[in-house]
FIROPA-166550 format. One record per residue (C-alpha): x, y, z. Coordinates in steps of 0.1 Angstrom, whole numbers, padded with zeros to 4 digits, always signed. Each point is the difference from the previous one (the first is absolute). Layout:
XYZ/...
//
This chain:
-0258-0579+0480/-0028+0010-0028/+0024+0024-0014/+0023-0028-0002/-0029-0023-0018/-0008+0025-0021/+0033+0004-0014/+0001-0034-0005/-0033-0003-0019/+0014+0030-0023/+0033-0023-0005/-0019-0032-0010/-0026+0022-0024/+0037+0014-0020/+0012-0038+0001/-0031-0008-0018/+0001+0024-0028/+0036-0002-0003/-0005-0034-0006/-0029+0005-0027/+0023+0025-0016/+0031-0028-0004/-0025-0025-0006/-0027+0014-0024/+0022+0006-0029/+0012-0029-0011/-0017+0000-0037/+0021+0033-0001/+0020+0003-0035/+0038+0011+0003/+0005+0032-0010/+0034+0000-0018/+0021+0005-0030/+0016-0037-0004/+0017+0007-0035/+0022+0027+0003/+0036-0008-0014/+0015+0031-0006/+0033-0016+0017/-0005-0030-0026/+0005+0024-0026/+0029+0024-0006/-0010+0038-0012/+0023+0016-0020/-0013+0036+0019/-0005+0003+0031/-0027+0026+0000/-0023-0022-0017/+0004-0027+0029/-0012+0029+0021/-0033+0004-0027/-0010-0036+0003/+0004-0001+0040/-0023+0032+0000/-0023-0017-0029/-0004-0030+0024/-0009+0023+0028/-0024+0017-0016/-0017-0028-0016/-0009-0009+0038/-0019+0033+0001/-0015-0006-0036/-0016-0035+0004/-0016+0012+0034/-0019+0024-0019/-0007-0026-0024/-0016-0018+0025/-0020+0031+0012/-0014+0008-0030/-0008-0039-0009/-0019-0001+0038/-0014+0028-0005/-0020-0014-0034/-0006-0034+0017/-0018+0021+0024/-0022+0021-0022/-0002-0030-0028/+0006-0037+0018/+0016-0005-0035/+0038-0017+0006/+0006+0007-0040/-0006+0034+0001/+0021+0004+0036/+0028-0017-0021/-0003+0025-0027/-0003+0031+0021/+0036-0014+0023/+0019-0010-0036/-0011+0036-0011/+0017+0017+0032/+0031-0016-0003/+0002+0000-0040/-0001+0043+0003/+0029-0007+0028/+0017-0016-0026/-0005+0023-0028/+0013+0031+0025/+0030-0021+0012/+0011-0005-0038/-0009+0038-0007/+0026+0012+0030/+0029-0027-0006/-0006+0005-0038/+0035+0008-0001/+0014-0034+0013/-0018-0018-0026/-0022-0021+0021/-0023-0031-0006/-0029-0006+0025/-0030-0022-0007/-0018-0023+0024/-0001-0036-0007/-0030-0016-0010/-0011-0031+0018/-0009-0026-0023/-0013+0006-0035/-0029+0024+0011/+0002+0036-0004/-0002+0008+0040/+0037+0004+0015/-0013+0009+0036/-0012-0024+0022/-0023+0009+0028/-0019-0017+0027/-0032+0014+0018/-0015-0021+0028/-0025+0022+0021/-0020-0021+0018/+0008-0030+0009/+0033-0020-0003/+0005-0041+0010/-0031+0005+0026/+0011+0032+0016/-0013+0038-0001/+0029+0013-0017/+0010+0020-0032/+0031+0000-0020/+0008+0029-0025/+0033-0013-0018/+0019+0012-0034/+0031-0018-0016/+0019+0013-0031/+0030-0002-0020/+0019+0028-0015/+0031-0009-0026/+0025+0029-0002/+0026+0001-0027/+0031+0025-0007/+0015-0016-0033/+0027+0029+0003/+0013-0005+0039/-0004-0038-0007/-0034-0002+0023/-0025-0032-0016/-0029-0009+0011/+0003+0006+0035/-0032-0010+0017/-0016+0012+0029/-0028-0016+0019/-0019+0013+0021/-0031-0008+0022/-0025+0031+0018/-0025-0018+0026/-0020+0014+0025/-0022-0027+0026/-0033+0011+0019/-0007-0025+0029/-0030-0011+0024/+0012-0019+0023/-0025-0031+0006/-0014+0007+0043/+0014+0034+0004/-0033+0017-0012/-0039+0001+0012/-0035+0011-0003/-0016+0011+0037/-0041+0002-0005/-0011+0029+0023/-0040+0008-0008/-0005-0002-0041/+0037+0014-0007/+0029-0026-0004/+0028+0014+0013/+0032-0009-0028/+0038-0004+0013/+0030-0007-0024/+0033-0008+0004/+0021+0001-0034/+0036+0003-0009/+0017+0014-0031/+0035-0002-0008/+0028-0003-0028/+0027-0026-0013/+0034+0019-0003/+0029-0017-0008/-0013-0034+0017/-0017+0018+0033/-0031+0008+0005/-0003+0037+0014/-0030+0013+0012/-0021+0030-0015/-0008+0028+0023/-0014+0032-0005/-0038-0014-0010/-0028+0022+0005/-0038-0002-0009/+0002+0017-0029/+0022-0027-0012/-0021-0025+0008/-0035-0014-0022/-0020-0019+0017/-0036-0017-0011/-0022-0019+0021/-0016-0024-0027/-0005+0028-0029/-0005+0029+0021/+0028+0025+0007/+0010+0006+0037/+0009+0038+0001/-0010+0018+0034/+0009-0014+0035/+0028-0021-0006/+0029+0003+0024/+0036-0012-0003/+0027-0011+0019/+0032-0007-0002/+0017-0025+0021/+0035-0004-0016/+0018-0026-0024/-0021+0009-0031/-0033-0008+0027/-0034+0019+0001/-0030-0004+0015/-0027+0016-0019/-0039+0005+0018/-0035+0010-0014/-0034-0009+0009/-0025-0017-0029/-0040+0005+0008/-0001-0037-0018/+0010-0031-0006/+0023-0011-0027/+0015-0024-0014/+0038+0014-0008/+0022+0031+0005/+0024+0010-0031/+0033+0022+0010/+0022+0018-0024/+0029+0016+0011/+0021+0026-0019/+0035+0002+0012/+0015+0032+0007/+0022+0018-0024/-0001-0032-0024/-0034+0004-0004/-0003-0042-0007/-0037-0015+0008/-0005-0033+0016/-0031-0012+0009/-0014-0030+0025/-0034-0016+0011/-0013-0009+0032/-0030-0022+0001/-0024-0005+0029/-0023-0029+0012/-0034+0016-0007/-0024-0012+0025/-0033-0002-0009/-0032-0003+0032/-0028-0020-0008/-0026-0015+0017/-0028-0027-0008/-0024-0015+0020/+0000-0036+0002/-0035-0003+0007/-0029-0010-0028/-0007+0036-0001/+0031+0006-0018/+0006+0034+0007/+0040+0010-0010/+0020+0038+0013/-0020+0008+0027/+0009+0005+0038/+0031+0026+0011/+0040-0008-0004/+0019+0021+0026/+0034+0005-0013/+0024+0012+0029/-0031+0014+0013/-0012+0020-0029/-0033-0017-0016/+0001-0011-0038/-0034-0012-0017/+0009-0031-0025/+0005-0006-0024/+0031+0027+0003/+0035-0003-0003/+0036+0011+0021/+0032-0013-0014/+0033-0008+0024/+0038-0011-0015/+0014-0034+0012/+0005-0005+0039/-0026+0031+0009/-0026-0008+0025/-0033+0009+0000/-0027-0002+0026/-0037-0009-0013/-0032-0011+0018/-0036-0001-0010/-0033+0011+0012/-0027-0027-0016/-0035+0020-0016/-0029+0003+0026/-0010-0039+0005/+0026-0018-0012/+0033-0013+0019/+0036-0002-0005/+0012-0034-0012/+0040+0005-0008/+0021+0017-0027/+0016-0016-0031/+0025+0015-0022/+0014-0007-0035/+0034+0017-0017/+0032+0008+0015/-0018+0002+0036/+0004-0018+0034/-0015+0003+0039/+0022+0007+0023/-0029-0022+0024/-0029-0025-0006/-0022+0014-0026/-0033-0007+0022/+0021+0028+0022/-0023+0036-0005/+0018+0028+0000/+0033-0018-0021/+0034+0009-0005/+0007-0009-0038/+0038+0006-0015/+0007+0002-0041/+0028-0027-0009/+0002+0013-0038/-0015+0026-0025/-0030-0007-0023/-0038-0004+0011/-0008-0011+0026/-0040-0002+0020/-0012-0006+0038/-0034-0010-0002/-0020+0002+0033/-0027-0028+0002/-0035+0002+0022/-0033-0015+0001/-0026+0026-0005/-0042-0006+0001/-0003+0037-0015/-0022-0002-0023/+0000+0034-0033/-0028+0003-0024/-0003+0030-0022/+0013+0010-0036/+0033+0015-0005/+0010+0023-0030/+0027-0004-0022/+0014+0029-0025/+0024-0016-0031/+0025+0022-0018/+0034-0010-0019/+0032+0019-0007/+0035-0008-0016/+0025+0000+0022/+0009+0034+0004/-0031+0017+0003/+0001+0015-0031/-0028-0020-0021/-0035-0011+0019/-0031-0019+0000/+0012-0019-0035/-0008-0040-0006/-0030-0021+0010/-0006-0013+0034/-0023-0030+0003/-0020-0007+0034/-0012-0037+0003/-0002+0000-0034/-0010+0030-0014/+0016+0022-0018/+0002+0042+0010/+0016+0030-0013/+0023+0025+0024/-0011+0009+0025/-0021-0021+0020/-0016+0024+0031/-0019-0014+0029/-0007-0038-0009/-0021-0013+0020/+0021-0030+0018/-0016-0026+0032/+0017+0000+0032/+0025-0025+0002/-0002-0012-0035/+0025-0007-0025/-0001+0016-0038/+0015-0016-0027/+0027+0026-0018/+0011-0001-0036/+0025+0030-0014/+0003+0006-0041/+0018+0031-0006/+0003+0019-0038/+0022-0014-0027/+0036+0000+0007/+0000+0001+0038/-0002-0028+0031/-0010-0002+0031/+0023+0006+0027/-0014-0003+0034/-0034+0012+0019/+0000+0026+0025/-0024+0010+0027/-0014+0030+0019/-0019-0014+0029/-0030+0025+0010/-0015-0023+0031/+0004-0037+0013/+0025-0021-0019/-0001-0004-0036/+0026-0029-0014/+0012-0008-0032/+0013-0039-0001/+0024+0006-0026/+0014+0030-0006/+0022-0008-0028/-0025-0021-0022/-0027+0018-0023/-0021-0023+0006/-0005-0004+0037/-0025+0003+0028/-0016+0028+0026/-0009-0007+0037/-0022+0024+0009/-0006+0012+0037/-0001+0038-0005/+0004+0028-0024/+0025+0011-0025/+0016+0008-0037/+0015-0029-0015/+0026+0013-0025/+0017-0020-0029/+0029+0012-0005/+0020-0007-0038/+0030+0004-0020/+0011+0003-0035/+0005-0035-0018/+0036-0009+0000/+0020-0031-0004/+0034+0011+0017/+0023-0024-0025/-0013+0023-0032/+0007+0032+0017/+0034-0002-0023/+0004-0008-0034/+0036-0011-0012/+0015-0007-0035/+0017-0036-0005/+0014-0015-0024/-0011-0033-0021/+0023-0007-0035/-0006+0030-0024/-0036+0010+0018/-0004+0019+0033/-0033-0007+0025/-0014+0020+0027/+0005-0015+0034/-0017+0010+0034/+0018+0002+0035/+0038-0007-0006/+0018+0006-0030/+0030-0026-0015/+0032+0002-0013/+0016+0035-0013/-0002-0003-0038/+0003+0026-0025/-0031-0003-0031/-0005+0025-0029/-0035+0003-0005/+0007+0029-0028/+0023-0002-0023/+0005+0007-0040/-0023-0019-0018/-0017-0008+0035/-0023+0031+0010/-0019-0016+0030/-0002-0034+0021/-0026-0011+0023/+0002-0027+0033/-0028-0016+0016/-0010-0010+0036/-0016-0033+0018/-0032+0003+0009/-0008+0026+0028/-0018-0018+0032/-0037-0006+0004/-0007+0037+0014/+0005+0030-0009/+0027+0021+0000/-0009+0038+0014/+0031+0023-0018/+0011+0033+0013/+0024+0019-0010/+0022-0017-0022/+0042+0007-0002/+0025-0010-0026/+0033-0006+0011/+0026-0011-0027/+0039-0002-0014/+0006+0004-0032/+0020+0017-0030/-0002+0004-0034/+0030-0004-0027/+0004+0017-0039/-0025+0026+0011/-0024+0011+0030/-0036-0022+0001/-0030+0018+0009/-0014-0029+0017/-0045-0006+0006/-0005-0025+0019/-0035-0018+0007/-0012-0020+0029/-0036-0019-0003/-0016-0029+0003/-0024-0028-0019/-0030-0010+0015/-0011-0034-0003/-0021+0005-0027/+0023+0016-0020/+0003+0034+0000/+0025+0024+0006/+0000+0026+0027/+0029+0028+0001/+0009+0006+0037/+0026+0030-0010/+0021+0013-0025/+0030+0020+0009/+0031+0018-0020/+0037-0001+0004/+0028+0017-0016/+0025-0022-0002/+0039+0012-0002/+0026-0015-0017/+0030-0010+0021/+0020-0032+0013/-0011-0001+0031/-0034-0008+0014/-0022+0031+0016/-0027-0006+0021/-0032+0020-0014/-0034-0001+0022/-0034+0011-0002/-0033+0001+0020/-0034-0001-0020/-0035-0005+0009/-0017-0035-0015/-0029+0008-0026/-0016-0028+0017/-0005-0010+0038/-0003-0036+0002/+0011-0028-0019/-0022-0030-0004/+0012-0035+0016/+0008-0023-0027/+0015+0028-0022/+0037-0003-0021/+0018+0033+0006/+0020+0013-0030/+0028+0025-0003/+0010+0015-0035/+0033+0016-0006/-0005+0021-0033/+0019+0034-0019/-0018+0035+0013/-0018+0020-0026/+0029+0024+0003/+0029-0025-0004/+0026+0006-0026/+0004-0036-0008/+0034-0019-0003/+0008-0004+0036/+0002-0032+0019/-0015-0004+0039/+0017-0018+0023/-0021-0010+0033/+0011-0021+0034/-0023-0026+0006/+0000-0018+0035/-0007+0010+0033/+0023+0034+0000/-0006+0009-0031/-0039+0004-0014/-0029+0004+0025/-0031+0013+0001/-0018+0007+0030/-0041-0008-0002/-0010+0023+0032/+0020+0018+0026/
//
């Protein structure tokens, strides 16, 4: 009889993922040729009908590759232009070797270009989340015009989708918290459209798979299983909370990424005492029998359970638990020990409330340092305390015992706050706003207070686009217009100059700077300078960088790049940026330049 229920239970479990398999790709793209209409078209020769068939097979081959090598850059760069470019590269050397073998059937291939922009791949790249879910999609689509003028072949199109789809499935996956480690379980399915079915992708191991839990790289102690239908269950153990685990998954022989995020609730344990005292994260949590001193943290995914009680400080008494977030008791909260569920992702707190007549007198000592955000800069800015200014670093200031110190960061020129960070020595140290500079300290212990910065960026000047306006052409941050062609150089016309709006009311930290534009030149080559700076509201000007390109004549636009370091690092709010097109010292003169403006054609990139 339990061999019989056993069986069963193994039955329902491959109904289950079965089901997830059928089910969880429904945002799947076809994977299909739907243009192919070499029966529409009568060929005079019957081995060429034989060259297009195996054309259109191999093309299947050549845009998954495409789409390797354009996951592969999203990846390293997060940058879906340059994951166009490195896919349209793949299958524009495909291209050139077909023509190169057939040479002698007089082929025609190009692809078609959607639009009036110079991209002629489209790809999508959704790792992370997609209508609510934790799911990825890694998808190309392009179309490929072959032509054999001779054997009476036009402009026979072939279209063709690649897509690969990583899946979480919501409820199949959870955290256990045994002691201080939190035990992780995920259940996630890959698979493939082909020819309007989803198949399944087998054959993952762990060295296909990335996975990150918040920044940090997971890379020992992971095990994985797999259960069938494109289903694994992956397992590792994490010594800390977290808010989010990122998977990427490379498929096997394809070698396609697609990535996905799972968040967590992360649970935060507090305590205050109610009493006039005042006294807040003191007293014991026991978390499935394991002790946690607050404030701490754990974190669960939707539907876990998690078992919390509360011992209250020596003369004080337990009064009932509240929680905030994405957080509910499974019983009364005056219940002690509780049984508290996650019913979403995000933050999420259970405060445990006492009365308490402990009374603490003393001084605590506070240390205050700064760093940027990755560690690599420290103890830079000002930091006032109630009111006072100090320079970095502060060591061993004197504090009372449960009293509250008023907090003002100022960090150098060209950089902003972020958020403040603690190191707690003794007792419980807490900072009432962690994202403001200018916030509060509670002080009922020990510990370095750490403000923590970042360069000085406003997101929507990151890129710089031409556009165009009558005869002139302006600088314009985030997105670019319209594809236009301009000729800033021509005979009788050696240099032309746009100008910006005003940058935002803070600074603007630069890194390193890249070029990235499509042009030509016509009568003769242009050695092209061109000059990126700015003017400051009073006036003067302020060169950012000057860089050189050589130009070549042709019909056809070339892309030419270049990556310089700015002579400058920040620019000043209020500034007018202005970019100079002008001859080289070593043009030959005569020759007329010929740039894209718009969003695919000129942009410069302010810091990486």
């Amino acid at each position: 009889m339990r061999k019989k229920q056993h069986a069963n239970r193994r039955r329902g479990q491959f109904a289950v993922i079965s089901a997830l398999v059928i089910a969880g790709f429904t945002l799947s793209l076809v994977l299909s040729i739907s243009q192919v209409g070499l029966n529409r078209q009568t060929l005079d020769y019957k081995p060429v009908q034989e060259t297009i068939l195996s054309i259109t097979s191999d093309f299947e081959r050549c845009l998954a590759n495409a789409l390797a090598a354009a996951t592969k850059t999203y990846s390293e760069t997060g940058n879906k232009t340059l994951s166009e470019e490195a896919g349209e590269k793949v299958i524009e050397g495909w291209i050139n070797a077909m023509l190169a073998t057939h040479g002698e059937l007089g082929l025609e291939m190009r692809l078609q270009v959607k639009g009036k922009g110079p991209r002629s791949v489209s790809l999508e790249l959704e790792w992370g989340e997609m209508q609510g879910l934790s799911q990825g999609l890694s998808s190309i689509f392009a179309t490929l015009t072959v032509s054999a003028p001779g054997y009476g072949l036009n402009d026979l199109a072939l279209l063709l989708t690649k897509s690969v789809q990583l899946r979480i499935p919501d409820g199949m996956s959870k955290i256990t918290i045994e002691g201080a480690t939190h035990l992780v379980d995920i259940l996630f399915v890959v698979g493939e459209a082909r020819s309007g079915v989803t198949a399944p992708i087998a054959g993952i191991t762990l060295s296909d798979l990335t996975v990150k839990v918040d920044e940090t790289p997971i890379t020992q102690g992971m095990k994985l299983e797999y259960l069938g239908g494109g289903a694994y269950r992956l397992s590792f153990n994490v010594n800390e909370s977290f808010s989010s685990v990122t998977l990427i998954v490379s498929t096997p022989g394809d070698r396609i990424l697609v990535g996905a995020k799972l968040k967590t609730c992360l649970v935060t344990l507090l305590s205050n005492d109610t009493s006039k005292v005042g006294i807040v994260n003191e007293g014991t949590f026991m978390v499935n029998g394991t002790s946690y001193n607050p404030p701490s943290s754990l974190c669960l995914l939707p539907g876990n359970v998690v078992n919390v009680g509360f011992n209250a400080p020596e003369g004080g008494s337990f009064i009932s638990f509240s929680t905030s977030g994405p957080l509910q008791p499974l019983v009364g909260l005056e219940e002690n020990p509780n049984t508290f569920q996650a019913t979403g992702y995000g933050s999420a707190s259970i405060t445990a409330l006492y009365n308490s007549s402990k009374l603490n007198y003393g001084e605590c000592y506070i240390n205050f340092r700064s760093r940027d955000e990755n560690g690599a800069q420290q103890d830079q800015g000002i930091i006032t305390i109630n009111g006072v200014n100090h320079s970095l670093p502060v060591l061993g200031y004197k504090a009372e015992y449960n009293g509250i110190l008023e907090l003002k960061y100022t960090p150098n020129l060209g950089y902003e706050f972020y958020y403040w960070y603690l190191t707690i020595h003794d007792g419980t140290v807490i900072v009432t706003n962690p994202s403001s500079a200018a916030t509060n300290l509670k002080v009922c212990g020990s510990a370095t207070v750490t403000a923590v910065y970042r360069p000085s960026r406003d997101a929507d000047w990151q890129y710089l686009y031409l556009n165009v306006t009558g005869s002139r052409f302006t600088i314009s941050p985030g997105i670019g217009g319209k594809e236009k062609e301009i000729q800033p150089i021509s005979h009788g016309h050696p240099s032309e100059s746009g100008t910006s709006s005003t940058t935002p009311s803070k600074y603007l930290n630069l890194g390193d700077i890249s070029i990235r534009m499509y042009a030509r030149a016509s009568s003769k080559d242009v050695v092209l300078k061109i000059t990126l700076g700015f003017y400051t509201p009073s006036g003067s000007l302020t060169t950012i960088f000057t860089s050189t390109f050589n130009v070549k004549k042709d019909n056809n636009y070339s892309l030419y790049s270049q990556t310089v370091q700015p002579q400058v690092n920040v620019i000043p709010p209020g500034s007018v940026l202005v970019l100079i097109f002008e001859r080289g010292s070593t043009d030959p003169g005569g020759g007329t330049l010929h740039v894209l403006a718009g969003s695919d054609g000129f942009r410069i990139q302010l810091w990486q």
